[in-house]
C-alpha positions in Angstrom: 3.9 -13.2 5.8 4.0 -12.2 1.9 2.4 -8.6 1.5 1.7 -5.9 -0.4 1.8 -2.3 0.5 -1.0 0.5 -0.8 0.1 3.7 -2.3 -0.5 5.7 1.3 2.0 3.3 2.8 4.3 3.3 -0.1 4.4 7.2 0.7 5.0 7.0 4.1 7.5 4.9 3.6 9.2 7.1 1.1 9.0 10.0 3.0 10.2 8.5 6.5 6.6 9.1 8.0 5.7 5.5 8.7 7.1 5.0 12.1 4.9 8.2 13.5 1.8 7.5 10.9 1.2 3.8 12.2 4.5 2.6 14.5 2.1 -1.0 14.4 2.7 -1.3 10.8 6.2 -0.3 10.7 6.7 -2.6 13.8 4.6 -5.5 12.1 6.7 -5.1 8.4 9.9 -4.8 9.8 9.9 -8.8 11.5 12.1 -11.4 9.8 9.2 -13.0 8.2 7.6 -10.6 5.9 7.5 -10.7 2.2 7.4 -7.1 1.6 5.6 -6.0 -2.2 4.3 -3.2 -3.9 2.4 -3.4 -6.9 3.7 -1.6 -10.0 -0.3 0.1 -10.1 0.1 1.7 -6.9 3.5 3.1 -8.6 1.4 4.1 -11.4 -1.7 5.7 -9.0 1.7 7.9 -7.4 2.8 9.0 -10.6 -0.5 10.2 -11.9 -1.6 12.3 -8.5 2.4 13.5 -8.0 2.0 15.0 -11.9 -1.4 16.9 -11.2 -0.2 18.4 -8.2 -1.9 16.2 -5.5 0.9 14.5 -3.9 4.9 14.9 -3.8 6.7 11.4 -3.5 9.8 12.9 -2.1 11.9 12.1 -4.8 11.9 12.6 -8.9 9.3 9.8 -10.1 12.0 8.3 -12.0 13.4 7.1 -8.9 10.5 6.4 -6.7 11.2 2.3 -8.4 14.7 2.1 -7.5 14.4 3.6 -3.9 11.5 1.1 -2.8 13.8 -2.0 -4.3 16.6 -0.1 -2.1 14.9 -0.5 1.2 13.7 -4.4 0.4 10.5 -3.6 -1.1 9.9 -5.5 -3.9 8.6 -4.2 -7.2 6.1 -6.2 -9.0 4.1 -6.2 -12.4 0.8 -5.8 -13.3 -0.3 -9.4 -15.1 -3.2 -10.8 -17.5 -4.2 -12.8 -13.9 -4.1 -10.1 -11.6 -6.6 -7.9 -14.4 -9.4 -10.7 -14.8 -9.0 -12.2 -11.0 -12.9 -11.7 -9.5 -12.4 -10.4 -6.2 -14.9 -12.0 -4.0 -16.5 -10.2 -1.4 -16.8 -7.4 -3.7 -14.5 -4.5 -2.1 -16.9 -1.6 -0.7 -14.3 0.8 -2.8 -14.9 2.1 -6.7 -10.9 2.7 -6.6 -9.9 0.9 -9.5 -6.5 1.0 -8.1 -7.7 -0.8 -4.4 -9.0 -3.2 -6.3 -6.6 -4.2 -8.5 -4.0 -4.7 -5.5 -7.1 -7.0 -4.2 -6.6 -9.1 -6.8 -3.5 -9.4 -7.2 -3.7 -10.6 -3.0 -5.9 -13.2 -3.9 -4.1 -14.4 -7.0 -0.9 -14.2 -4.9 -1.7 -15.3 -1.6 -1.0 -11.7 -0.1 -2.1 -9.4 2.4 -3.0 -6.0 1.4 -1.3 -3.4 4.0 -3.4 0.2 4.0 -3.2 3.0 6.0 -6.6 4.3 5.8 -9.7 1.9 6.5 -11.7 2.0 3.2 -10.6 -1.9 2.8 -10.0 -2.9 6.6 -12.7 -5.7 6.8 -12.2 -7.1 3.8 -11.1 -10.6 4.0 -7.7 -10.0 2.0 -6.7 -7.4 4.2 -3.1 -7.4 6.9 -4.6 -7.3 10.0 -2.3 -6.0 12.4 -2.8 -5.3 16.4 -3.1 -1.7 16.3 -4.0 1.5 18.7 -6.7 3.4 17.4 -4.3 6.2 17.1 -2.1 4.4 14.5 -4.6 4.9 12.1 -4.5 7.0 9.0 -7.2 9.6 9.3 -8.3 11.5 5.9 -9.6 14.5 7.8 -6.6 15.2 10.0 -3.6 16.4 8.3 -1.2 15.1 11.0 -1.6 11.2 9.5 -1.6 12.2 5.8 1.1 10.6 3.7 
């Protein structure tokens, strides 16, 4: 399964959360079969929140590229394809950044993987069999990346 991970589960991952945040994702990733990808804009969306203040990656920025490689997630680039694909149904978010990873799903045959459910219906979405406890829940601090 070829997919590509969100910021929130680029963070997990990076800070060793994961396995307690959503054990059905990190069971679901880690099988022989899975492409693993992140996008080089959710890279981008961790850099700008880690230098106001709004998030810590766990490790110097300069690094955050090399680690994700490290563990077998691949890094890939933003292209003139993924910036005019029409993502269709329209995603129910503004993020610029959710959206972008969209397209790049549908341009790449991906599955977008997400901790949080702003874009769990949509079509392009990894749908995973999950407790209702693996979730990632904005309002409690416990699941927060």
């Amino acid at each position: 399964m070829r997919l590509i991970f969100d910021s929130h589960v680029l963070l997990a991952v990076a800070l060793k959360r994961l396995d307690s945040m959503s054990p059905t994702i990190a069971r679901a990733i880690a099988q022989p079969d899975v492409d693993p990808a992140a996008s080089a804009a959710s890279l981008w969306e961790i850099a700008i929140k880690a230098r106001l203040g709004k998030l810590d990656p766990g490790m110097p920025l300069g690094m955050v590229a090399e680690f994700f490689e490290a563990v077998g997630i691949r890094m890939l680039p933003i292209t003139a394809s993924h910036a005019v694909a029409a993502v269709e149904p329209m995603p129910p978010t503004r993020d610029p950044f959710d959206r972008m990873l969209l397209a790049r799903c549908l341009v790449e045959g991906r599955r977008l993987v997400m901790l949080d459910h702003a874009l769990r219906d949509h079509p392009l979405a990894a749908r995973f069999a999950a407790k209702t406890s693996d979730a990632f829940n904005p309002k409690n601090p416990k699941t927060r990346p």
